[in-house]
BALOBA-1460 file (C-alpha; in Angstrom, 3 decimals):
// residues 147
<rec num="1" residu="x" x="80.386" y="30.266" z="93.973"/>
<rec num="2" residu="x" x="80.564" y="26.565" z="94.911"/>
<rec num="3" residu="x" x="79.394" y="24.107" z="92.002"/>
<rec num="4" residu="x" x="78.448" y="20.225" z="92.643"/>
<rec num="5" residu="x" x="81.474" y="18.427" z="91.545"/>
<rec num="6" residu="x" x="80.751" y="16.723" z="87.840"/>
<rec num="7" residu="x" x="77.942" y="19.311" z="87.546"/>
<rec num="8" residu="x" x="80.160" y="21.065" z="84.261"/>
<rec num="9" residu="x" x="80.229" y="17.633" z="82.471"/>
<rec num="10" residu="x" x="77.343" y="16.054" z="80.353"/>
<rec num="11" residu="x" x="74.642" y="14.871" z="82.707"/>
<rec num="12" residu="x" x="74.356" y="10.891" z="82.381"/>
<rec num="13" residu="x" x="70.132" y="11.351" z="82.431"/>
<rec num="14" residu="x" x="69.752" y="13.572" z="79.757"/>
<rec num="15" residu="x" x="73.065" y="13.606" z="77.647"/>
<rec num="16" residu="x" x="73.588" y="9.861" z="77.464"/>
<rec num="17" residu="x" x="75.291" y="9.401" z="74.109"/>
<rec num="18" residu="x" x="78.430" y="10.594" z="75.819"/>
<rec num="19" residu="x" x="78.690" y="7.755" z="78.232"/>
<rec num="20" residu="x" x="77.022" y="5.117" z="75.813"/>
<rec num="21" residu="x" x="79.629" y="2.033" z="75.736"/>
<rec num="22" residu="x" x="82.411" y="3.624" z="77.078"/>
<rec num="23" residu="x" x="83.257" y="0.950" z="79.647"/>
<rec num="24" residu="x" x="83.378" y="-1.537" z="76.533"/>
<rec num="25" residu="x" x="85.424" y="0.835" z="74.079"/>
<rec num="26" residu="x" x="87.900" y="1.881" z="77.127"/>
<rec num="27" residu="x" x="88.304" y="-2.370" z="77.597"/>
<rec num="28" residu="x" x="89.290" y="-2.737" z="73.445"/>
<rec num="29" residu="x" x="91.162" y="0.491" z="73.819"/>
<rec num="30" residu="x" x="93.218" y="-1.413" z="76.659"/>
<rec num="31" residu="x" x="93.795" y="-4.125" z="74.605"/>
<rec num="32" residu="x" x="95.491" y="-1.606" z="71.409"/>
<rec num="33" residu="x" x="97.197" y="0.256" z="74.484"/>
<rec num="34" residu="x" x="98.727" y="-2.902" z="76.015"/>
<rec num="35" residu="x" x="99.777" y="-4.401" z="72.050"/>
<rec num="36" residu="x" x="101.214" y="-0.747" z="71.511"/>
<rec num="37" residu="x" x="103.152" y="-0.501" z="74.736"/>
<rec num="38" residu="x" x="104.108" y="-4.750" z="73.845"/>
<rec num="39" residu="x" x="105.476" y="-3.797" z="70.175"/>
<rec num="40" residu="x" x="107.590" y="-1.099" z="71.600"/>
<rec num="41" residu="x" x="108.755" y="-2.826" z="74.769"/>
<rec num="42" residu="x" x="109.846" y="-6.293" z="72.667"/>
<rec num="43" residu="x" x="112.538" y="-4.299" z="69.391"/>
<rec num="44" residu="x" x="113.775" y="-2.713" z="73.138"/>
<rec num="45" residu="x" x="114.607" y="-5.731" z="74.939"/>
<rec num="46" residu="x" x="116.250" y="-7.721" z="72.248"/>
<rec num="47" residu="x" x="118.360" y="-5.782" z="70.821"/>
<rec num="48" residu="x" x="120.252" y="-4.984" z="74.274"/>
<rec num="49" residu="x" x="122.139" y="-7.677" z="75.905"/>
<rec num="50" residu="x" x="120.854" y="-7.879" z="79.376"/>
<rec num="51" residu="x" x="117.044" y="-6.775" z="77.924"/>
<rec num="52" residu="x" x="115.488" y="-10.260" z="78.218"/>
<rec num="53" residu="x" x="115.634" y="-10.354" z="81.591"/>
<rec num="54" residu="x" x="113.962" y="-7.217" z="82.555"/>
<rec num="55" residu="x" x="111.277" y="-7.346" z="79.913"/>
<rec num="56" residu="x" x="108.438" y="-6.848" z="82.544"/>
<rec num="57" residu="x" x="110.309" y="-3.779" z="84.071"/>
<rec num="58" residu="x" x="111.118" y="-2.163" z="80.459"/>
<rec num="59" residu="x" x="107.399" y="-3.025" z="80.237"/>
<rec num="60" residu="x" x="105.824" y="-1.557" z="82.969"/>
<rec num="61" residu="x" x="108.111" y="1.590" z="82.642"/>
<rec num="62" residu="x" x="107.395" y="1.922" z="79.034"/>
<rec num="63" residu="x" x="103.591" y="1.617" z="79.707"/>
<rec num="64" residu="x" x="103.831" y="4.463" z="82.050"/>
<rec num="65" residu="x" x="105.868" y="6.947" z="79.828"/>
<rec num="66" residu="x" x="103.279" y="5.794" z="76.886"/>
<rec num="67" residu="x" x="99.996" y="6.559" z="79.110"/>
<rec num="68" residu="x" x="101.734" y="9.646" z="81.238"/>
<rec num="69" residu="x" x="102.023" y="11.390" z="77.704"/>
<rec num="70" residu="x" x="99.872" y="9.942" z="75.742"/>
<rec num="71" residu="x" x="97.124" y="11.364" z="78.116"/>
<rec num="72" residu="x" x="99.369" y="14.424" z="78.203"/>
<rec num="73" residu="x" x="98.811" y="15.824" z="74.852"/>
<rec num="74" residu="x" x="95.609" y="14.474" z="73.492"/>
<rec num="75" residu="x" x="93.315" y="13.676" z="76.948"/>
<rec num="76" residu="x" x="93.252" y="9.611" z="75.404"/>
<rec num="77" residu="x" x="95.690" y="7.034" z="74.967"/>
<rec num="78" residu="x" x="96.079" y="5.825" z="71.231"/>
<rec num="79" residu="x" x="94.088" y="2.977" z="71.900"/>
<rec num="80" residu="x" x="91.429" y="5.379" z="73.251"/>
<rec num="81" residu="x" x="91.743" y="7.512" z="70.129"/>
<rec num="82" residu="x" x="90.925" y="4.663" z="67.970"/>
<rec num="83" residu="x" x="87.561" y="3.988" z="70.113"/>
<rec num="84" residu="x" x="87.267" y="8.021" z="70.036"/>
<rec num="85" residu="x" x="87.352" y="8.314" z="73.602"/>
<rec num="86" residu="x" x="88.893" y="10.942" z="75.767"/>
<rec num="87" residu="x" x="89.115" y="11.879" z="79.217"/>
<rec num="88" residu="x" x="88.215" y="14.985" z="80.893"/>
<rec num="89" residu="x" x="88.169" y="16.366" z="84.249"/>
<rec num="90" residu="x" x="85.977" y="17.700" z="86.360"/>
<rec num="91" residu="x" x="85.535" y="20.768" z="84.530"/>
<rec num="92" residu="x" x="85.264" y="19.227" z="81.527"/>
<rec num="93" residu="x" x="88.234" y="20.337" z="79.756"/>
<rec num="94" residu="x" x="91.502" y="18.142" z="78.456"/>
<rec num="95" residu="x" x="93.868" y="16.566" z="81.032"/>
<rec num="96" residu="x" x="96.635" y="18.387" z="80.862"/>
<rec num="97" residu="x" x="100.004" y="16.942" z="81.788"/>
<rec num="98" residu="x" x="99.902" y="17.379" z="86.409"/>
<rec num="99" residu="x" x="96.065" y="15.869" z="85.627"/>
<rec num="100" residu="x" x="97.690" y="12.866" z="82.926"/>
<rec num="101" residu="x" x="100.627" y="11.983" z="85.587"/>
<rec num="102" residu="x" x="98.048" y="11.634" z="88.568"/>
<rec num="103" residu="x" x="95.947" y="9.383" z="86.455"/>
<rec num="104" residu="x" x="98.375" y="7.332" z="85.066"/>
<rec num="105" residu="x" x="99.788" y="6.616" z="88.448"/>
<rec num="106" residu="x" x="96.318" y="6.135" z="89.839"/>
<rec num="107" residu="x" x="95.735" y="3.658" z="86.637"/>
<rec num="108" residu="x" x="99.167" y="1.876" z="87.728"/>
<rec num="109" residu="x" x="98.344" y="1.179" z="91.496"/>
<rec num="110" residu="x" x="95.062" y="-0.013" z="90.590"/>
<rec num="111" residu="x" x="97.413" y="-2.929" z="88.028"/>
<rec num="112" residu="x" x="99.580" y="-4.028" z="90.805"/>
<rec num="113" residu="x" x="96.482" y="-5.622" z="93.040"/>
<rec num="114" residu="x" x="93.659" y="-7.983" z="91.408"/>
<rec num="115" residu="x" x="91.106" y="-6.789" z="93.612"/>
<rec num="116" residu="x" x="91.374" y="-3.051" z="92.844"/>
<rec num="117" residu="x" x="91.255" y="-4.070" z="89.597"/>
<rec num="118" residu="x" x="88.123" y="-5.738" z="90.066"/>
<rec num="119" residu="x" x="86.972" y="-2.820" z="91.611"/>
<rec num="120" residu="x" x="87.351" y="-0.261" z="89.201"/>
<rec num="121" residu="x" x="86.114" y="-2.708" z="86.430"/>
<rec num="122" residu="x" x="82.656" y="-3.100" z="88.149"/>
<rec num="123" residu="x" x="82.732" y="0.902" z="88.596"/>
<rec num="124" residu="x" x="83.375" y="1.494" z="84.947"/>
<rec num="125" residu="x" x="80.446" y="-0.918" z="84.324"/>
<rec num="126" residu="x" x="77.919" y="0.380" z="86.519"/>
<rec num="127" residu="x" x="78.827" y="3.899" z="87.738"/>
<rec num="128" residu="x" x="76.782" y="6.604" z="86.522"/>
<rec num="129" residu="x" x="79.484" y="8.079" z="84.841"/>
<rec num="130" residu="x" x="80.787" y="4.697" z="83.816"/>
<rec num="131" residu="x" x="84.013" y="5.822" z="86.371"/>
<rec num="132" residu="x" x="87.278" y="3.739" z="86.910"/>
<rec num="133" residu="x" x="88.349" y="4.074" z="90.931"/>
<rec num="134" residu="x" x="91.038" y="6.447" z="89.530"/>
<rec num="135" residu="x" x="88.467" y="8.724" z="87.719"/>
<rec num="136" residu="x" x="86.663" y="8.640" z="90.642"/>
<rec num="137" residu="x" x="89.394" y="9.769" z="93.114"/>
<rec num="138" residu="x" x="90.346" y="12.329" z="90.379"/>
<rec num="139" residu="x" x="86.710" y="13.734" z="89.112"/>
<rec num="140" residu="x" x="87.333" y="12.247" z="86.087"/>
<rec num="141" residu="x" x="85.514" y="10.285" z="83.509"/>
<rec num="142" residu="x" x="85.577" y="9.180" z="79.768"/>
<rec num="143" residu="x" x="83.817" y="10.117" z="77.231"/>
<rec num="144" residu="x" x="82.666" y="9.418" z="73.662"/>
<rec num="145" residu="x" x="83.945" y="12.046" z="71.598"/>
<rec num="146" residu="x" x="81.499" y="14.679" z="70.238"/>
<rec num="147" residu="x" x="80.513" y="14.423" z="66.752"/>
């Protein structure tokens, strides 16, 4: 039996609380994320010799293993924790680790170019489902956690 893809998560029309602000608490949650990932990355860096030099690598490698499990065992990054958010898939159920990997790397393309960055901002903001372009190509979407 085919189902409309989305259909098993909370409809946006009549089950609004879910999606209420997420595109705001997903921006501060970016903000703890990025300070998290920062305060790990610098004690790393220093205290080897070569370190200083690759801080953006240790960085962007460090951000990656943070979000990949992060994701992986509680469907939210810390940050997103904190603004009780969590993602969830098409189904509606937990992103489990395959689901986590996909949309961390989909999260990490969309860094590396301004514009898809832009992009994915505006469809956070004004999506129905208040949908980054990597919870779009996945089925994904955030959502305030239930009380």
């Amino acid at each position: 039996m085919y189902s409309e893809p989305l259909s098993h998560l909370p409809d946006p029309q009549r089950q609004a609380e879910f999606y209420e602000g997420v595109a705001f608490k997903r921006g501060i949650a970016w903000f703890v994320d990025s300070a998290i990932i920062l305060a790990i990355t610098l004690p790393i860096a220093l205290f080897t010799v070569v370190g200083l030099f690759f801080i953006p690598l240790f960085y962007i490698v460090i951000g990656f293993l943070y979000r990949w499990f992060t994701i992986a065992s509680g469907s939210a990054t810390w940050g997103m924790r904190l603004m009780a958010v969590e993602l969830r898939d098409a189904y509606g159920r937990r992103l489990d680790g395959t689901q986590a990997l996909l949309h961390t790397v989909g999260y990490s393309i969309t860094m590396t170019t301004v514009v898809l960055q832009i992009v994915s901002i505006v469809l956070m903001l004004f999506s129905e489902r208040g949908q980054s372009l990597t919870d779009m190509f996945l089925g994904t979407t955030a959502l305030n956690l239930r009380a």
